[in-house]
The first five atom37 places (N, CA, C, CB, O) and aatype in JSON, in Angstrom:
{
  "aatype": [20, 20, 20, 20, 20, 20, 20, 20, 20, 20, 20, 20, 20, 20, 20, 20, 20, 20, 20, 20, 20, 20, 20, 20, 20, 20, 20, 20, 20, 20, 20, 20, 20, 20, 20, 20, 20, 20, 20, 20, 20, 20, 20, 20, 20, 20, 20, 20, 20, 20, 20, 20, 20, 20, 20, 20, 20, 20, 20, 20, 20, 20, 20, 20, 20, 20, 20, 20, 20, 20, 20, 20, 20, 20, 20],
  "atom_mask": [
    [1, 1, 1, 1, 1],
    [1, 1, 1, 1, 1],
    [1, 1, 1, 1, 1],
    [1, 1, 1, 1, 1],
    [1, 1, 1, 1, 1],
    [1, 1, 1, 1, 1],
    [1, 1, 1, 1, 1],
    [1, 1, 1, 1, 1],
    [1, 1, 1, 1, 1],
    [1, 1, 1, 1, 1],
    [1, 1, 1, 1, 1],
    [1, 1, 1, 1, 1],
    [1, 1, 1, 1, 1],
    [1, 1, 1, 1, 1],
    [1, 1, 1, 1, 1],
    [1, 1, 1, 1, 1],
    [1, 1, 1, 1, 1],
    [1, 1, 1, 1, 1],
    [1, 1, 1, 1, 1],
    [1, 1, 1, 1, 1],
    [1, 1, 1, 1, 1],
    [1, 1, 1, 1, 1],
    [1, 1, 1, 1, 1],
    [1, 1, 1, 1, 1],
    [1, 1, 1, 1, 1],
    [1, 1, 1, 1, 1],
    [1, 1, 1, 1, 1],
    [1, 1, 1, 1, 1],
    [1, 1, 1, 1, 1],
    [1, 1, 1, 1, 1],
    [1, 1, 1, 1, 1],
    [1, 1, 1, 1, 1],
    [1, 1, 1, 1, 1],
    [1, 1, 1, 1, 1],
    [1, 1, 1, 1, 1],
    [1, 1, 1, 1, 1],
    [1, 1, 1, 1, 1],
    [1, 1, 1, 1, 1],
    [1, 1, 1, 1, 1],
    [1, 1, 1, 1, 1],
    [1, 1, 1, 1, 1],
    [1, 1, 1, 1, 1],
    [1, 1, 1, 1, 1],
    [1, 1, 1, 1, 1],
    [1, 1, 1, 1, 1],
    [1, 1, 1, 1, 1],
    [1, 1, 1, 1, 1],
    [1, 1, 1, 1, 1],
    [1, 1, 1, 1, 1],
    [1, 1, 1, 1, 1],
    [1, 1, 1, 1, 1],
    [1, 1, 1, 1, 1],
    [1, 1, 1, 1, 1],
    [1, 1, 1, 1, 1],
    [1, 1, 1, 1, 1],
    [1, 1, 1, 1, 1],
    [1, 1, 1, 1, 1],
    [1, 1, 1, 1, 1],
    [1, 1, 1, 1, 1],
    [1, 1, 1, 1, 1],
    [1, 1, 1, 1, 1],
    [1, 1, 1, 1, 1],
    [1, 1, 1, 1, 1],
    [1, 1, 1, 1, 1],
    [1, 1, 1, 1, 1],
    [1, 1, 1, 1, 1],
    [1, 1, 1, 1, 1],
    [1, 1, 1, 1, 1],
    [1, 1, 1, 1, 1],
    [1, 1, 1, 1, 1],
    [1, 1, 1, 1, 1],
    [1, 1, 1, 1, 1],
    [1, 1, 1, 1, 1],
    [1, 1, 1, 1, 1],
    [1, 1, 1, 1, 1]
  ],
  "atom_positions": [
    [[60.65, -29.17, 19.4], [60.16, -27.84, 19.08], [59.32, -27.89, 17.81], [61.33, -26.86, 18.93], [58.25, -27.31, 17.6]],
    [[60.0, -28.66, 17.01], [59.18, -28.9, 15.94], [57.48, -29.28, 15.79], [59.85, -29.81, 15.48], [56.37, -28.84, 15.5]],
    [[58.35, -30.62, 16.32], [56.54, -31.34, 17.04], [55.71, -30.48, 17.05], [56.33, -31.88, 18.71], [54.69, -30.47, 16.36]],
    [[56.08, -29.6, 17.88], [55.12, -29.2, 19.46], [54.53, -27.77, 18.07], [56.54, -28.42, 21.78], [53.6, -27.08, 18.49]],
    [[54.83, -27.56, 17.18], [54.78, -26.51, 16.21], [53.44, -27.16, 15.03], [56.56, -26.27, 15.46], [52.5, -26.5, 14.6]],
    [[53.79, -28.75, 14.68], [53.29, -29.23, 13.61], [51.49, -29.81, 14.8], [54.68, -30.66, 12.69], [50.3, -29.8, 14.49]],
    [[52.15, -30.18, 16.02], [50.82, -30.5, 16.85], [49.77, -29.33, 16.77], [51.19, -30.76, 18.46], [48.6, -29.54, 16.44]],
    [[50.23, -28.16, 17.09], [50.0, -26.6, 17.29], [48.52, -26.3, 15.43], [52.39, -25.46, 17.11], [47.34, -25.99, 15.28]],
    [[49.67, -26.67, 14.57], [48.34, -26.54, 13.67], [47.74, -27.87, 13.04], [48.67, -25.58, 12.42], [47.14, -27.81, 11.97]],
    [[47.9, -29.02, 13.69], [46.92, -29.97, 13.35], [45.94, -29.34, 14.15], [47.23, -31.5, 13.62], [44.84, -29.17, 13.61]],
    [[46.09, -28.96, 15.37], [44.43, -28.82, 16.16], [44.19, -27.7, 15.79], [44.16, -28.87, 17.88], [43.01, -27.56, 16.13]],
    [[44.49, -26.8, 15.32], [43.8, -25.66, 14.24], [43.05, -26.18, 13.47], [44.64, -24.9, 13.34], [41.82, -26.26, 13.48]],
    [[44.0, -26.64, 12.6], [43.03, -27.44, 11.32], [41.96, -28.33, 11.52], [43.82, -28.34, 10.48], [40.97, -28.45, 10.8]],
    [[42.21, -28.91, 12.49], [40.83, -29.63, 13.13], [40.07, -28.93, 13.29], [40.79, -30.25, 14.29], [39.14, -28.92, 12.48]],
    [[40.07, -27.84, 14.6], [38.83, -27.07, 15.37], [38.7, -26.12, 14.88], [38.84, -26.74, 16.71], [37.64, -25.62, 15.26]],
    [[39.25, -25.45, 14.12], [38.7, -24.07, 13.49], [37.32, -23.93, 13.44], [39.13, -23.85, 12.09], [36.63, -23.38, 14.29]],
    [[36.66, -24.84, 11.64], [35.62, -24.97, 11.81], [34.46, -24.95, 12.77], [35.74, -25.51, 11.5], [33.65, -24.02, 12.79]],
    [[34.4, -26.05, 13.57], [33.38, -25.61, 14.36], [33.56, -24.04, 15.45], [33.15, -26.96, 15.19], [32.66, -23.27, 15.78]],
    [[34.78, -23.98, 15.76], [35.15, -22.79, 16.44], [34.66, -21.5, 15.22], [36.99, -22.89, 16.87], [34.34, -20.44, 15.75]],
    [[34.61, -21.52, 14.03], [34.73, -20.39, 13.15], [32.84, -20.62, 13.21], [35.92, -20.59, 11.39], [32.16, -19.6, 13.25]],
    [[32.28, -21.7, 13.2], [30.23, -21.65, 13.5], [29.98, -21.26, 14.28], [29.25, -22.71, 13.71], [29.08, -20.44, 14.09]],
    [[30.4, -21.38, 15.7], [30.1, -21.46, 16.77], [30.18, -19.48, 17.2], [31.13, -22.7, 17.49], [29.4, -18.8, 17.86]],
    [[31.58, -19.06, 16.43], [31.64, -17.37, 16.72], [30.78, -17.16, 15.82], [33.05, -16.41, 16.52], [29.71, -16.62, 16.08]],
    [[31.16, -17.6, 14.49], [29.25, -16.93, 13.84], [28.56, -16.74, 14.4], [28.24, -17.52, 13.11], [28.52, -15.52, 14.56]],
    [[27.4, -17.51, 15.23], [26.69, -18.07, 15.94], [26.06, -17.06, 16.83], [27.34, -19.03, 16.48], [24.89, -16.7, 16.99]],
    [[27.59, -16.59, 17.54], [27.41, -15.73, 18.75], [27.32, -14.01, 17.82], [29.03, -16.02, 20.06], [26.36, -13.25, 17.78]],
    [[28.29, -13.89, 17.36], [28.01, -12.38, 16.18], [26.29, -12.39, 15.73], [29.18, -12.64, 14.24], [25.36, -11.81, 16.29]],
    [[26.28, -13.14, 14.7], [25.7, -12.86, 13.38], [24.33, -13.74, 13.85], [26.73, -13.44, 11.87], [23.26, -13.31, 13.42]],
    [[24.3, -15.15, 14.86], [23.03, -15.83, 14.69], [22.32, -15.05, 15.77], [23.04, -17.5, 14.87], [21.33, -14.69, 15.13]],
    [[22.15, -14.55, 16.97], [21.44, -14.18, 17.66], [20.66, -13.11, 17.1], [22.0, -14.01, 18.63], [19.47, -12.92, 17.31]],
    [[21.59, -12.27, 16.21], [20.93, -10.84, 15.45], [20.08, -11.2, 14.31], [22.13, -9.77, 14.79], [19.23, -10.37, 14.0]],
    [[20.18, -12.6, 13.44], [18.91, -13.13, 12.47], [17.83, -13.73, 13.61], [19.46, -14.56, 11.22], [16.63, -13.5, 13.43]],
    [[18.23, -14.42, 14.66], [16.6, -15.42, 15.2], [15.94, -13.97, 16.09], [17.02, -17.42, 16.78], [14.81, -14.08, 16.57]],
    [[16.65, -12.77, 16.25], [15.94, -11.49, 16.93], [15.26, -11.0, 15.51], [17.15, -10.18, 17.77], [14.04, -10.96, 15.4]],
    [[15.94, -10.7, 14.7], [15.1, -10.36, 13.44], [13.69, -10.84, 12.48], [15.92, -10.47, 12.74], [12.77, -10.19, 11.99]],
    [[14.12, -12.64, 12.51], [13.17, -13.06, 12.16], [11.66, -12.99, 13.47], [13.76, -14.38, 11.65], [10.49, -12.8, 13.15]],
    [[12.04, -13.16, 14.6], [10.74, -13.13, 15.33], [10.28, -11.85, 15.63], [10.8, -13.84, 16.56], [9.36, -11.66, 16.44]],
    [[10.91, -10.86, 14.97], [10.3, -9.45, 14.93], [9.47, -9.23, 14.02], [11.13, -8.47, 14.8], [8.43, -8.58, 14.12]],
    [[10.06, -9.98, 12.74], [8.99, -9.81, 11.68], [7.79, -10.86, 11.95], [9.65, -10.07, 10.15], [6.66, -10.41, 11.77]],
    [[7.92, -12.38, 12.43], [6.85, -12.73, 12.62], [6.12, -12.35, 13.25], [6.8, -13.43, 12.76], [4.96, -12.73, 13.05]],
    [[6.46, -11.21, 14.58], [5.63, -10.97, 15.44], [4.62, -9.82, 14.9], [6.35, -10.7, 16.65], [3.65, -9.38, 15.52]],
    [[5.11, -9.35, 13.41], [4.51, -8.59, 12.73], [3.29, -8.86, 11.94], [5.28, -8.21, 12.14], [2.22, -8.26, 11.93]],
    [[3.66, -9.79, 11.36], [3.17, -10.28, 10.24], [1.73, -11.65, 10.91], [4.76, -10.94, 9.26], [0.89, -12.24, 10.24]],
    [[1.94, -11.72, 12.05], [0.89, -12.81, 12.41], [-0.35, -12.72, 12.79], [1.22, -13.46, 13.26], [-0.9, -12.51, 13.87]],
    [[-0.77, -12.93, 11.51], [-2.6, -12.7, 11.45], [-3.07, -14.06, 10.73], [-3.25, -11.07, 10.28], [-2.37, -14.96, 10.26]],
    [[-4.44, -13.95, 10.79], [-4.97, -15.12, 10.47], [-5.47, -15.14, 9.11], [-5.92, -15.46, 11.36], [-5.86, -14.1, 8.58]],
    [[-5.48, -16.22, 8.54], [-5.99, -16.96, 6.94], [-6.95, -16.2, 6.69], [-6.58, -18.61, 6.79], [-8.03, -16.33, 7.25]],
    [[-6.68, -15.29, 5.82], [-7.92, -14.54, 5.26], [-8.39, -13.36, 5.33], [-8.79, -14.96, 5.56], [-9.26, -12.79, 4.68]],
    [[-7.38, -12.83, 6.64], [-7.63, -11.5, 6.92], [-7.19, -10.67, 6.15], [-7.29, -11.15, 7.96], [-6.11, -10.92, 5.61]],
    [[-7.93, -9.28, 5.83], [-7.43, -8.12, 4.84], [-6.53, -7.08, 5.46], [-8.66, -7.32, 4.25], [-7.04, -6.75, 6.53]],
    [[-5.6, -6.55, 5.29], [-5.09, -5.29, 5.74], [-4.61, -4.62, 4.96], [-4.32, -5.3, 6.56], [-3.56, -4.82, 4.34]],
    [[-5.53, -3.49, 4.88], [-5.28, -2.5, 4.35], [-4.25, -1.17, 5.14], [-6.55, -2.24, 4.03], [-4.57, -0.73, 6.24]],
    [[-2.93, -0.61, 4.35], [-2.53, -0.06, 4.79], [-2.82, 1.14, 4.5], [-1.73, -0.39, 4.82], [-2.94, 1.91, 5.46]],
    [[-3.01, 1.65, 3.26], [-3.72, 3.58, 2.73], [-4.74, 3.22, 2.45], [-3.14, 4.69, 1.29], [-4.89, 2.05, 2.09]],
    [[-6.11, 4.36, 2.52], [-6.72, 4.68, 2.53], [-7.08, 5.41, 1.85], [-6.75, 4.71, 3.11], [-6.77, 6.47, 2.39]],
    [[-7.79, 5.74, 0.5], [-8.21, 6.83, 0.15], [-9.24, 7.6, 0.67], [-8.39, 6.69, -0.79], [-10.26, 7.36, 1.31]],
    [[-8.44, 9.06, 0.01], [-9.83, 10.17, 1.26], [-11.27, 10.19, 0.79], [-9.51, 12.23, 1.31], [-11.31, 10.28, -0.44]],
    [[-12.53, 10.14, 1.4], [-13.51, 9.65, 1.35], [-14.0, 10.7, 0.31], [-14.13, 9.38, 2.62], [-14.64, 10.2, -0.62]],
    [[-13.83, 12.11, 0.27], [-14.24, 13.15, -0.82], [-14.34, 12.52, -2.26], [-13.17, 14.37, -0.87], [-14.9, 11.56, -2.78]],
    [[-13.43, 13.63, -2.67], [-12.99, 13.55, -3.92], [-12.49, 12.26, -5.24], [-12.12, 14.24, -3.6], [-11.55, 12.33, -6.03]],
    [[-12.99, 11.72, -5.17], [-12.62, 10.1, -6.16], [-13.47, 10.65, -7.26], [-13.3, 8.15, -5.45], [-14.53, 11.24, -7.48]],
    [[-12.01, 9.93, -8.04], [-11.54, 10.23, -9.51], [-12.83, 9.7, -10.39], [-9.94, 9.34, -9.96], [-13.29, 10.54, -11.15]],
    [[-13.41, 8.57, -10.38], [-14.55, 7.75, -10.74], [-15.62, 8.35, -10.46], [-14.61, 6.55, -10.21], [-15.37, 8.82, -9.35]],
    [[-16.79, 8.67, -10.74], [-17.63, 9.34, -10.67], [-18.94, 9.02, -11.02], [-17.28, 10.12, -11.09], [-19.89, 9.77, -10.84]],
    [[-19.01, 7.33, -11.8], [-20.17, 7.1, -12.62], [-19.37, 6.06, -14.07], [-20.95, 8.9, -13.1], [-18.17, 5.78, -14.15]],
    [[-20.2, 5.76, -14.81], [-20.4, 5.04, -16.13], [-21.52, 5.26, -16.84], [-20.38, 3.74, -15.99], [-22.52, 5.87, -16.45]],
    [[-21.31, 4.62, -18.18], [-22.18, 4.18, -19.13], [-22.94, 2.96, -18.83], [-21.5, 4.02, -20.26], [-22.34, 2.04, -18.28]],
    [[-24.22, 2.83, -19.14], [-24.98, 1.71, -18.72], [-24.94, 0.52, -20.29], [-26.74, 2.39, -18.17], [-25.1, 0.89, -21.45]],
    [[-24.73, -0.69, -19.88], [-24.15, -1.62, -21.03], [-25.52, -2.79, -20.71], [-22.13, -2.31, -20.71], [-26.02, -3.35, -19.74]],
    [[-25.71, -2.73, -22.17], [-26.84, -3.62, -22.03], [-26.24, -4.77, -21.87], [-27.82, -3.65, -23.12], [-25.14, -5.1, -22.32]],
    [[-27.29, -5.65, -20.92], [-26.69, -7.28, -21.16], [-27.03, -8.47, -21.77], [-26.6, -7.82, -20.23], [-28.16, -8.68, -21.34]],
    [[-26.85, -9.05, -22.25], [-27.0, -10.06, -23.31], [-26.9, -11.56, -23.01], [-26.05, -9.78, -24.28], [-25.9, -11.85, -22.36]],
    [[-27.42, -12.23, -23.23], [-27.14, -13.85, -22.7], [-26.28, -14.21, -23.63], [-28.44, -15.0, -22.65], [-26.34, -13.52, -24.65]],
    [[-25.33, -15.25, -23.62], [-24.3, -16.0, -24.67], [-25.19, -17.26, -24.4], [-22.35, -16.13, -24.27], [-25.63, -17.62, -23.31]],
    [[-25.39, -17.89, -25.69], [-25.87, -19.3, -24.91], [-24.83, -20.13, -26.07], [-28.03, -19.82, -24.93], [-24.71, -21.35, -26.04]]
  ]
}
């Protein structure tokens, strides 16, 4: 009875681990590799491209003009 008690949690102690990755795995990993290819499927554009998300409205801007600055050579 004993034995059959001390056998009982050697193979616990053995298999847990991979048994405790493996339920991760099934919980928690399917819901990150769905997440991450949602965002890549977002985010995939090419080297260089601009995206702009707001817009300012074409009217009214705050800037309006300057002062004209003479220019000068440094040599």
């Amino acid at each position: 009875m004993l034995l059959k008690y001390l056998f009982i949690i050697t193979l616990i102690i053995l298999f847990v681990p991979p048994v405790r990755r493996f339920v991760f795995y099934l919980l928690v990993g399917r819901q990150l590799v769905k997440q991450q290819r949602q965002a890549n499927g977002f985010e995939r554009r090419q080297e260089g491209e601009i995206r702009v998300d707001n817009k300012p409205p074409k009217g009214d801007a705050p800037f309006k003009g300057g002062d004209y600055v003479d220019y000068e050579e440094v040599k």
